[in-house]
N, C-alpha and C positions, 0 to 999 in steps of 0.2 A: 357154323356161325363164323370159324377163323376163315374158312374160305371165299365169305361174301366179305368182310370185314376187311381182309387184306388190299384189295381193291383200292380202297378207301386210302388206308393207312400207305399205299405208295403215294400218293395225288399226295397227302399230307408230307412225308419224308421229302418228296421232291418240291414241294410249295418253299420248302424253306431255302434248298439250293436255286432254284429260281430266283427269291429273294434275293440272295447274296450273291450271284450272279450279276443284276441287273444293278444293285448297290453301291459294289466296289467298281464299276465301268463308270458309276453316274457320279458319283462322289467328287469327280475331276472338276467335273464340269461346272460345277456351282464355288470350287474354292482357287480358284484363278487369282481374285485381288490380294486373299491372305497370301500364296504360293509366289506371285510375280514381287514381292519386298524381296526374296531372299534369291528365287529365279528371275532374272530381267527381261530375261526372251517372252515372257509370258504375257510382259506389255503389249507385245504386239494380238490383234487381231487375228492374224494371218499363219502368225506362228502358233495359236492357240488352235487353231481350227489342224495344220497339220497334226499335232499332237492327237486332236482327238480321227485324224481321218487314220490314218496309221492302224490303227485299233481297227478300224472297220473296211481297209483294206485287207487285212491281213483276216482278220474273223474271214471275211468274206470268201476271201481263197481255201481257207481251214476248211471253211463247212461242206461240200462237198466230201472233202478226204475222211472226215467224221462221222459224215452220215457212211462213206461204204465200211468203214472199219465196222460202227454200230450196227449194221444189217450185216455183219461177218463174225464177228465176237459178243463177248460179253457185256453188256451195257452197263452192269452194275460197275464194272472197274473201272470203266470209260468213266461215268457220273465221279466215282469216289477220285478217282486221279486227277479228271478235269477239274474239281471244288479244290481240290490240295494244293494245286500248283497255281492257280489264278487266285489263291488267298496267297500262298505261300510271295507271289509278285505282291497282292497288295500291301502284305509286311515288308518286302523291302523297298517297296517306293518311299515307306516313310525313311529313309534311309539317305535317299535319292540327294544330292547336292548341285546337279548342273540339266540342264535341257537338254540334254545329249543323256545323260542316265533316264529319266523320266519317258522319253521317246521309245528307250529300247526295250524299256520293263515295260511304254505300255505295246509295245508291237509285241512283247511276251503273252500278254493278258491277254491278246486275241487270239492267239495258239492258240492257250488254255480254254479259255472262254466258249473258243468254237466245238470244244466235244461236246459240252454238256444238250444245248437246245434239241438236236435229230435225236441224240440217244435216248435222252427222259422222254421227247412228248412221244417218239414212238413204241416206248415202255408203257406210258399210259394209256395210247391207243391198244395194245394188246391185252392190258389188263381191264378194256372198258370195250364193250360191245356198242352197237349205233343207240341205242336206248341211253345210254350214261355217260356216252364219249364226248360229245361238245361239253355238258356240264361236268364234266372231269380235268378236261383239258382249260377249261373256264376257270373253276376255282385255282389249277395251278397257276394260269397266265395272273390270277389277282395276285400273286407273291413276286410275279413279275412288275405288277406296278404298285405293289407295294415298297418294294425294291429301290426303283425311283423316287418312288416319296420320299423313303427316309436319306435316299443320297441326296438328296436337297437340304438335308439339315450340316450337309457336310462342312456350309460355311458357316454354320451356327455352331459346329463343335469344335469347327477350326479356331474360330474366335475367341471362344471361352478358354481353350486350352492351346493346342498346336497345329497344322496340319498334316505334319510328322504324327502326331500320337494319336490322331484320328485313322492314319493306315494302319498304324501298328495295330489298333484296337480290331477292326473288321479283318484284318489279315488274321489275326489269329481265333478269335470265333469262327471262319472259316475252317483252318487247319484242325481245330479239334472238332467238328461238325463231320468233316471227313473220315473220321475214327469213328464214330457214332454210324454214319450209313454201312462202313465193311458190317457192322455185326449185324442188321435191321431189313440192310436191301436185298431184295430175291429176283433174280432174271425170272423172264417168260417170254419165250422166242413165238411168236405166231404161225410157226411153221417149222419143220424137221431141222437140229441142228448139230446130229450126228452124224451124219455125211458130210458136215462142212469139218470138221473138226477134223475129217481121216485125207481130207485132201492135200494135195501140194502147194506149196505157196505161189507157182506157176498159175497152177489151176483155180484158186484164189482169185490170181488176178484176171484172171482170164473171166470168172463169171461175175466180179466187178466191176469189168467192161459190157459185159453183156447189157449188166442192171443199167447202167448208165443207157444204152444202145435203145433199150427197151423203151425207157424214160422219154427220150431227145424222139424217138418213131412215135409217138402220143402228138397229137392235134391239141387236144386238148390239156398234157400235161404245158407247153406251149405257152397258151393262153393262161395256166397258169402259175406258169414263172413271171407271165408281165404283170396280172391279179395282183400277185405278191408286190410285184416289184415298183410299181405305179405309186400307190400310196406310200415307198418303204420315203418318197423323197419328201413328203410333208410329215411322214411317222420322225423320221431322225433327224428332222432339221428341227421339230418340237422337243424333241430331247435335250439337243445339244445347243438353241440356238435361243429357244422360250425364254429365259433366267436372263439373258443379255438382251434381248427384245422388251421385256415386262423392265427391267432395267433403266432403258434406256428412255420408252414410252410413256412408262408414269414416273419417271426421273426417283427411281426406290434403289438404294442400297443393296448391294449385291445378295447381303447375310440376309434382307430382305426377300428380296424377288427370287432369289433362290427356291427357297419351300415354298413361297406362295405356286410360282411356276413348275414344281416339280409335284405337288400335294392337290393343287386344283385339277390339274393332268391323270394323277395318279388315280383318287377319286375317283372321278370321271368315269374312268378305263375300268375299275376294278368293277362299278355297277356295271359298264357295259358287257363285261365278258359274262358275267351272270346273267345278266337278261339276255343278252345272244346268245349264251350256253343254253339254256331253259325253251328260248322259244325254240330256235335250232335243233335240238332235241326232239319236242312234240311235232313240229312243221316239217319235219321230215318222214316222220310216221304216216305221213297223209301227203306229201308230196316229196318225190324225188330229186327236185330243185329246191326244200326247203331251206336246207343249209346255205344255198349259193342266195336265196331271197333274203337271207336275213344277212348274210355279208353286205348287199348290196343296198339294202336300207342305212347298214352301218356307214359305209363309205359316203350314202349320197348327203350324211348331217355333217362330214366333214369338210362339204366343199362351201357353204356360209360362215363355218367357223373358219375357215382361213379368209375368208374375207374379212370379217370382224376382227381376225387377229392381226390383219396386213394392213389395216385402215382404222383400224379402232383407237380412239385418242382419250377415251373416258374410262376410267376403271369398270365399269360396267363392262362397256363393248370389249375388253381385252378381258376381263373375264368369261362373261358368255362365251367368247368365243373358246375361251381354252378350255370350260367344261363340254359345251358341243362334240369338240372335238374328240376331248377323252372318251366320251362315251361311245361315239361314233368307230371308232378306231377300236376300241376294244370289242364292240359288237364285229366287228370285221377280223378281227386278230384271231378270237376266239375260234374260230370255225375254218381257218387255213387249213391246221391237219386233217381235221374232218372229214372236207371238201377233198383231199388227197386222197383220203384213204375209200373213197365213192370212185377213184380212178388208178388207184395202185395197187398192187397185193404186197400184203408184210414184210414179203420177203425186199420189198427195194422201198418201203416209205422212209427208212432215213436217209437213205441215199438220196431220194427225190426233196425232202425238206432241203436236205443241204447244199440243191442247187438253188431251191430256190433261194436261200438263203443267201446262197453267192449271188444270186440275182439283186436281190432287194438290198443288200446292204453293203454293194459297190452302188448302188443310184445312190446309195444314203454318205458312203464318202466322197462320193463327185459334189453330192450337195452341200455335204458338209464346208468341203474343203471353196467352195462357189461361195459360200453366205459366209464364211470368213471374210474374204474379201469387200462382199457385200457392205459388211456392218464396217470395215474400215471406211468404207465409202460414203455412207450415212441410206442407204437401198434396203436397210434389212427388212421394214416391214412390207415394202411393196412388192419383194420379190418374196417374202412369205405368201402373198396373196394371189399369184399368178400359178402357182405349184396347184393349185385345183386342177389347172384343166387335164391336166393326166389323169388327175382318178376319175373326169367325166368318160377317158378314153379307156379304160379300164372297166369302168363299169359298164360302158356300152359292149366292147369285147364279151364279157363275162356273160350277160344274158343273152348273148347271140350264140355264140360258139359252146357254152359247157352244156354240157346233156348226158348229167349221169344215167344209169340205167339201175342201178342197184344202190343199198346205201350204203356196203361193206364190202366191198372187190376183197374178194379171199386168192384166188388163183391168178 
């Protein structure tokens, strides 16, 4: 029973560092009007939007170098180091006294930040065979948008108390959560990891270029780095740009539009990955494109919902749109590894996440740092609404080109 059970209880142990993962990044981004009284640079538009691309330039370069360390070593240290030290930034951001500290801690956060995603999902892929692995990877991606949710309260507890004592608070539940995984988390490597362990750090490198070599000679892996990377510029510009769009559109108060925009998202997404985990799951049993059919159902609900979000002037239409979208997006989200792991063997799917990851989330700081300007300009919602036509281009790519042949590449 402990050995069907344990399964379970990683997806759970990692559900939470997901959470607070995706928490202390989003936290920022809703407490800008509390932060700019004491920081001035923060008035700006433009300066807010650097601050948050920084983050995501920097993750973006990480992920890569994260995933080949986590298809080399141990993921369990990688996870517990990565939570330590992106809490241990978010305690000292409350700290923070000038725009110049607050930039550098957060281009820290994306060091840190970038271990965790390659290492955990392709810990849950190992620990979850194609029968259990979308709805495994599902339930963990919900603690990812749950994660958001609650960093939208960030200007609700900045409010009530400080925005200072709202890092210190999530910095240190972080730090001591990292204590709790050393004693809890157990590696399991999907492939021999005692030859790696007797090699030289030469020769290390050496079949960490290969993995790479391997990856970049795929067609199809290809097709999906753009997969990924297509949707990453309407996924992070709803992140980071939603709170100041809903803002602006239904003229709401930032401590307002905050959680409505981050909770109505969150939501969304957290049903979506469920239901994409679930059908994804059985619809692959019976077709070998099922994973990639239900990605692309996900994707095609969120090219209205940016319509509706880019043009919507009613509470309604700028709702609808931002649940559409959550759910759409989460149905797509949930099933990335997946679909990876139908064209990679274990031995390089962190490595391969963590290009894609530098793929999707350098489109997500070009966007970022683009719809900063935007919104000083008064364009943000119509240029929220033109960002579809990439994922119609993405989606059309995806059912031409990918043709798995198995649902689990082991060699």
């Amino acid at each position: 029973m402990k050995g069907k059970f344990y399964p379970w209880l990683v997806v759970l142990l990692l559900w939470f560092v997901a959470l607070l993962n995706y928490l202390d990044r989003q936290m920022l981004s809703t407490m800008k009007p509390t932060m700019m009284h004491d920081i001035h640079e923060l008035i700006s538009a433009e300066n807010f939007g650097r601050l948050m691309a920084v983050f995501l330039w920097i993750y973006a370069f990480m992920s890569p170098v994260s995933g080949i360390i986590a298809d080399r070593l141990n993921r369990k240290w990688l996870i517990v180091g990565s939570l330590f030290v992106w809490s241990a930034v978010t305690l000292l951001m409350g700290y923070a006294q000038t725009y110049d500290q607050i930039y550098w801690l957060r281009a820290l956060m994306g060091i840190s930040e970038a271990f965790y995603i390659p290492a955990g999902l392709s810990l849950i892929a190992d620990y979850h065979d194609g029968k259990t692995r979308s709805i495994a990877i599902g339930i963990h991606t919900t603690g990812i948008y749950l994660g958001q949710a609650f960093g939208g309260f960030g200007a609700t507890i900045a409010d009530r108390f400080s925005w200072q004592s709202t890092f210190h608070f999530f910095g240190v539940v972080g730090v001591v959560y990292s204590l709790i995984l050393i004693l809890l988390l157990r590696e399991k490597k999907g492939y021999d990891v005692k030859a790696v362990s007797q090699k030289s750090i030469l020769k290390e490198f050496s079949v960490s270029l290969k993995g790479i070599g391997v990856l970049l000679g795929n067609i199809s892996f290809w097709v999906l780095l753009f997969y990924f990377s297509a949707p990453s510029l309407p996924g992070w510009a709803t992140k980071n740009w939603l709170p100041t769009l809903l803002s602006d559109t239904l003229h709401l108060d930032m401590a307002q539009a905050g959680p409505m925009a981050t909770i109505t998202m969150a939501m969304a997404s957290f049903v979506g990955v469920l239901v994409g985990g679930v059908v994804s799951d059985r619809w692959v049993q019976k077709r070998l494109k099922g994973r990639i059919y239900t990605g692309v159902i996900g994707l095609a609900l969120t090219i209205p919902a940016l319509v509706m979000l880019g043009y919507g002037h009613t509470f309604t239409m700028v709702l609808g749109g931002a649940l559409c979208f959550g759910f759409g997006f989460g149905m797509f989200d949930v099933n990335n590894m997946p679909i990876l792991c139908q064209f990679v063997s274990p031995r390089y799917r962190a490595t391969g996440y963590g290009l894609m990851n530098l793929a999707g989330i350098s489109f997500g700081a070009v966007i970022t740092n683009f719809l900063g300007k935007s919104a000083d300009a008064g364009h943000l919602g119509s240029d929220f609404a033109v960002l579809g036509v990439v994922v119609v281009v993405a989606i059309v790519l995806q059912l031409i080109v990918l043709k798995p042949k198995v649902v689990n590449m082991t060699e």
